[in-house]
C-alpha positions as CSV (number, residue, x, y, z in Angstrom):
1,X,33.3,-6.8,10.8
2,X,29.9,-6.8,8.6
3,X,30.8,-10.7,8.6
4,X,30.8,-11.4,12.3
5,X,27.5,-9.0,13.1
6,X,25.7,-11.2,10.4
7,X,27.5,-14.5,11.8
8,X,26.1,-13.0,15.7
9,X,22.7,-12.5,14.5
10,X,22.5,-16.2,13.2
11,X,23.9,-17.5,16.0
12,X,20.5,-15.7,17.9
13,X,18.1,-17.4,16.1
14,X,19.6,-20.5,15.8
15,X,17.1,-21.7,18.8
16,X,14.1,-20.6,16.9
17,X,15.0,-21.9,13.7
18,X,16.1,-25.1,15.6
19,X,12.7,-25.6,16.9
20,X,10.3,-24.5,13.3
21,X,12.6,-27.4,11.9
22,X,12.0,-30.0,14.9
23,X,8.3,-28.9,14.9
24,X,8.5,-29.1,10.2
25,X,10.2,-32.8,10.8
26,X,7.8,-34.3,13.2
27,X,5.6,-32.8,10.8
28,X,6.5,-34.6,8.0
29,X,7.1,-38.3,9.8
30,X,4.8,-38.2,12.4
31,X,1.1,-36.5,11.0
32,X,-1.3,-38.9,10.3
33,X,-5.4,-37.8,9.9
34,X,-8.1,-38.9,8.2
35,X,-10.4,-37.7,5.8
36,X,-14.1,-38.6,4.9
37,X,-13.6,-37.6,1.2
38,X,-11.5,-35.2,-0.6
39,X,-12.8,-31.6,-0.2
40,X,-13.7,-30.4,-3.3
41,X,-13.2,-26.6,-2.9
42,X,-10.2,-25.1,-4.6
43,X,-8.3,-23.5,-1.7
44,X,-4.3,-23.4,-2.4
45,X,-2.6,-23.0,1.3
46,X,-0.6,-19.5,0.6
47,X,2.9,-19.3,2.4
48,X,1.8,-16.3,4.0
49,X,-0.2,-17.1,7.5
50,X,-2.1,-14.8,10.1
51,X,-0.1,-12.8,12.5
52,X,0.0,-13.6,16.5
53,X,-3.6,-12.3,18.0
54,X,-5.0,-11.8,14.5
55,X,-7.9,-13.8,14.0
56,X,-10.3,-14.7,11.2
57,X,-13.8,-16.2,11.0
58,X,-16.6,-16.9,8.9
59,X,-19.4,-18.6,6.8
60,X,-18.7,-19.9,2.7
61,X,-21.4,-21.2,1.1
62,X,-21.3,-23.0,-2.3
63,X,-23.7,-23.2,-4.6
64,X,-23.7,-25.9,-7.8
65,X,-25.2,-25.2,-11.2
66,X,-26.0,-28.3,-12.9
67,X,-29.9,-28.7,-13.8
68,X,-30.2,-26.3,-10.9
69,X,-29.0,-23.5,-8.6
70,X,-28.5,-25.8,-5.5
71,X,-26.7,-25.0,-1.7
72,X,-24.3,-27.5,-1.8
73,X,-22.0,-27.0,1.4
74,X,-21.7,-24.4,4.3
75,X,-18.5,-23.5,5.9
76,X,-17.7,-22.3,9.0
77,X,-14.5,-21.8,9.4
78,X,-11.8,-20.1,12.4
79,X,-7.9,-19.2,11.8
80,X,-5.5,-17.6,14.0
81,X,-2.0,-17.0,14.2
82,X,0.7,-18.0,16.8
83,X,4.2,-16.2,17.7
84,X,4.2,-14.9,14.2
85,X,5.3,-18.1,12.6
86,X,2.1,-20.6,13.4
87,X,-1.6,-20.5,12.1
88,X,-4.1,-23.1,12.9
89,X,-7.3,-23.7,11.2
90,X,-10.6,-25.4,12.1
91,X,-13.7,-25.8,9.4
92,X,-16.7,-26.9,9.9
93,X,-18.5,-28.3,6.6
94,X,-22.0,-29.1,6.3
95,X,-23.8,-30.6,2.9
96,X,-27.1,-30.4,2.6
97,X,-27.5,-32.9,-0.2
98,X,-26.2,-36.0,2.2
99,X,-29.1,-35.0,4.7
100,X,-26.7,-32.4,6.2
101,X,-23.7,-34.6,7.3
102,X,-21.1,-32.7,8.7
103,X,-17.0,-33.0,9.2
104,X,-14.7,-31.2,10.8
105,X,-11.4,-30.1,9.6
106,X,-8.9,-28.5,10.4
107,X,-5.2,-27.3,9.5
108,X,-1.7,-26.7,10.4
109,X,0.8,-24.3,9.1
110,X,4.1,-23.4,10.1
111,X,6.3,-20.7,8.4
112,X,9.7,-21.3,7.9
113,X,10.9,-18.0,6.3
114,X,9.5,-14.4,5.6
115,X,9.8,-12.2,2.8
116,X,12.8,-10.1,2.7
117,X,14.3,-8.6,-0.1
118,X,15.0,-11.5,-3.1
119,X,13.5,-14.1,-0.2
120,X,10.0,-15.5,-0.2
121,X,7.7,-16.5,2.4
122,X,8.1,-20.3,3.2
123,X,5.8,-22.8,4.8
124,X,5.0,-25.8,5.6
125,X,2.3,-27.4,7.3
126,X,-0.7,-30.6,6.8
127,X,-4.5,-29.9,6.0
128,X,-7.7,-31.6,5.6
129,X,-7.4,-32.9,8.7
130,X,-9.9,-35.3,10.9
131,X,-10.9,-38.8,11.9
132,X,-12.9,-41.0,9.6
133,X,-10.1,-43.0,7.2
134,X,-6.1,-42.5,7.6
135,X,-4.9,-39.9,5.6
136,X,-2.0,-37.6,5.3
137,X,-1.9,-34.4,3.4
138,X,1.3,-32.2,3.7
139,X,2.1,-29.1,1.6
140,X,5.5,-26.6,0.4
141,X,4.1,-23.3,-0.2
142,X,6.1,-20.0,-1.5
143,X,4.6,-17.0,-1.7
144,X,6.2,-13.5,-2.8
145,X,5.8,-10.0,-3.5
146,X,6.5,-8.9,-7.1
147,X,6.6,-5.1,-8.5
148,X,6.2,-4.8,-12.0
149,X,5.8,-2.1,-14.4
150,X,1.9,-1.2,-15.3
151,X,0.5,-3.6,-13.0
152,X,2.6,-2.4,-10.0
153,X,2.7,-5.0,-7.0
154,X,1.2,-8.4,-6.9
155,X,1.2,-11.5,-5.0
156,X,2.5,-15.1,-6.6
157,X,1.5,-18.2,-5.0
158,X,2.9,-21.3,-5.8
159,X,3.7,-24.9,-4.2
160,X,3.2,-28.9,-3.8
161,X,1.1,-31.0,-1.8
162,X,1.2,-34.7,-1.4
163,X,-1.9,-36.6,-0.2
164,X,-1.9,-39.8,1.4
165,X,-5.2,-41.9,1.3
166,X,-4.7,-45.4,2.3
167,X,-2.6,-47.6,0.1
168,X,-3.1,-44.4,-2.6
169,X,-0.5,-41.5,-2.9
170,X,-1.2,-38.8,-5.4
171,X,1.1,-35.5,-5.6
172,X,0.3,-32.2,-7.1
173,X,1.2,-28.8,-7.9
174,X,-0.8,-25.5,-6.8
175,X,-0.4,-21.9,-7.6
176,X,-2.2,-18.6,-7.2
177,X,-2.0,-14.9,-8.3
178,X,-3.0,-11.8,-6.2
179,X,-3.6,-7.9,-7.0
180,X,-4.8,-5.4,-4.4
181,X,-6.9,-2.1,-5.2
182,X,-8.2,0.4,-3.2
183,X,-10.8,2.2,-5.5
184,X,-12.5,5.0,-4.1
185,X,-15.9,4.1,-4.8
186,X,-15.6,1.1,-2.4
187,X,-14.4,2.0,1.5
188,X,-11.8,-0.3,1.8
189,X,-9.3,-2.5,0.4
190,X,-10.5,-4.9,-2.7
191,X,-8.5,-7.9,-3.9
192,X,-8.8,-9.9,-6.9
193,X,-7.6,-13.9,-6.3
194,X,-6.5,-16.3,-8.8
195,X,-5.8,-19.8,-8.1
196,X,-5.8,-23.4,-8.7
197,X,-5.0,-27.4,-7.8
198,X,-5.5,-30.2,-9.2
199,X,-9.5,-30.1,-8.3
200,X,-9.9,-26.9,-11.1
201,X,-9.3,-23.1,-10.7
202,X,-11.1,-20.3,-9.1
203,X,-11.6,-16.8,-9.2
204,X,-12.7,-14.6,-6.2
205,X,-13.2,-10.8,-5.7
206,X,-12.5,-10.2,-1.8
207,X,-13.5,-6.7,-0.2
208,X,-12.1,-5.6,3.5
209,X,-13.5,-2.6,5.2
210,X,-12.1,-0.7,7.7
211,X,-13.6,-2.1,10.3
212,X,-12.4,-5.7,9.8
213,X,-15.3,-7.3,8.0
214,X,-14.7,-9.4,5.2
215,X,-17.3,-10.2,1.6
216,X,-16.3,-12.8,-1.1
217,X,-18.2,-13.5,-4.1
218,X,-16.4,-15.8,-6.7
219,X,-16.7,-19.2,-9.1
220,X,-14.8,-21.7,-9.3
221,X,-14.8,-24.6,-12.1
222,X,-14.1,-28.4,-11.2
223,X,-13.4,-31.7,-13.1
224,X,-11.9,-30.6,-15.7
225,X,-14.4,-27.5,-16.2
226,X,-17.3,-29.7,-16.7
227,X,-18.6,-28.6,-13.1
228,X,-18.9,-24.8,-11.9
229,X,-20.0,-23.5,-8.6
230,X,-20.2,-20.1,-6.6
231,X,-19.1,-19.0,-3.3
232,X,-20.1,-16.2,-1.0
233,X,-18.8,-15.6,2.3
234,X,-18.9,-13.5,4.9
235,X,-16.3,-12.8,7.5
236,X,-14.6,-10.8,10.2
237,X,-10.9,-10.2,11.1
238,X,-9.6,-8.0,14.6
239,X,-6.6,-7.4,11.9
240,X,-7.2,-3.6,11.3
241,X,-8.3,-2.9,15.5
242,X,-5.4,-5.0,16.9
243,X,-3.2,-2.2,14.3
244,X,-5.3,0.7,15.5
245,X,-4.7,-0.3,19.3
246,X,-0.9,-0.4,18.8
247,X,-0.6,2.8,16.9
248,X,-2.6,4.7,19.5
249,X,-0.7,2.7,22.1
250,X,2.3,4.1,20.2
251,X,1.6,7.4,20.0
252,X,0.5,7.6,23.9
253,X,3.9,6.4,24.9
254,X,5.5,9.3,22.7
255,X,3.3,12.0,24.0
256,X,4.3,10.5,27.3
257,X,7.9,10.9,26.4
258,X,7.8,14.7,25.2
259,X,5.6,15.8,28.6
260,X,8.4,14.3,30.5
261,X,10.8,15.5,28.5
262,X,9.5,18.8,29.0
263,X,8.6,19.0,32.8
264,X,12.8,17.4,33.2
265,X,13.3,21.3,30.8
266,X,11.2,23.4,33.4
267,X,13.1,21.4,35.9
């Protein structure tokens, strides 16, 4: 019996899963973008992406240390998220040391599975995207949840991306760790991120406040460690008012439901 409620459950989402593979394979065959030069940010594309009506924007900027503390590019960047199994980017990068040339880019992301249990988030999707030279970029991400004794829960990114440029393929491996706090001397949540790619590693201290907005400060070291910079953003997400609309939409229905309840008793 378990067997056939578990084979009728599949059977309703074969149309959904039908079209995230249709969508994954044209993907894969059919993407092709162009780049003006290989970002240079570390920025590993987690599995996880932004829920439908959930939104996030704001401004990075990077600063280089070499003989001196220079502003070396300005970020403005949008995601959103899609029927719970989309997210779509768009950046805007400006550097002020090439007379402040700009590019856009953006991204696509699609997730094939969520966590559940012993499963991990799965996505797939293409990056870096605009139109200056052909270029492809497509990534495998898996992201999960782990519990662990002492350190309690944190996050573990991992993946591979393959990047077309031209008559030049290159393929790499990207990974990330996570761990969430909520100390009380800070209103919100804090989150420590770990990660790197084949452009170096970074470290960045996120803070999120109850009402949505967003600081990073963090470094991050390039080539091989021979080049360090520093980022600080700024940023706002409708994450934590979308959830406090639905819970007080949520409890209005049920206080609807006792007063009727209880004028059908008088009655």
């Amino acid at each position: 019996m378990e067997f056939r409620l578990r084979t009728a459950r599949f059977k309703e989402k074969l149309p959904l899963w039908t079209i995230r593979f249709v969508c994954c394979f044209l993907l894969c065959f059919h993407t092709t973008s162009v780049l003006s030069d290989q970002p240079r940010q570390v920025g590993i594309p987690v599995a996880e992406i932004v829920e439908h009506g959930i939104f996030e924007v704001g401004t990075s900027f990077f600063f280089g240390r070499d003989n001196k503390f220079l502003h070396e590019e300005t970020i403005l960047g949008l995601d959103f998220g899609l029927f719970n199994w989309i997210e779509i980017g768009i950046d805007h990068r400006t550097n002020p040391k090439l007379g402040d040339e700009s590019t856009l880019l953006s991204h696509l992301k699609l997730q094939l599975l969520k966590e559940e249990n012993l499963l991990p988030h799965l996505s797939i999707g293409v990056k870096d995207l605009n139109n200056i030279k052909r270029h492809r970029s497509m990534f495998l991400s898996f992201s999960k949840k782990l519990n662990l004794p002492t350190i309690h829960i944190f996050g573990v990114h991992f993946g591979i991306v393959d990047d077309y440029y031209g008559a030049e393929n290159r393929t790499g491996f990207f990974g990330g760790l996570e761990k969430e706090f909520s100390p009380k001397i800070a209103n919100g949540n804090l989150l420590f991120i770990l990660q790197f790619d084949r452009r170096g590693v970074s470290g960045n201290l996120l803070h999120t406040a109850a009402t949505g907005l967003q600081t990073t400060v963090g470094t991050e070291l390039l080539n091989n460690g021979s080049q360090m910079r520093f980022l600080a953003k700024i940023a706002f997400t409708n994450k934590s008012l979308v959830k406090r609309i639905e819970e007080t939409q949520r409890l209005a229905k049920q206080a609807a439901r006792l007063i009727s309840k209880e004028k059908s008793g008088r009655n």
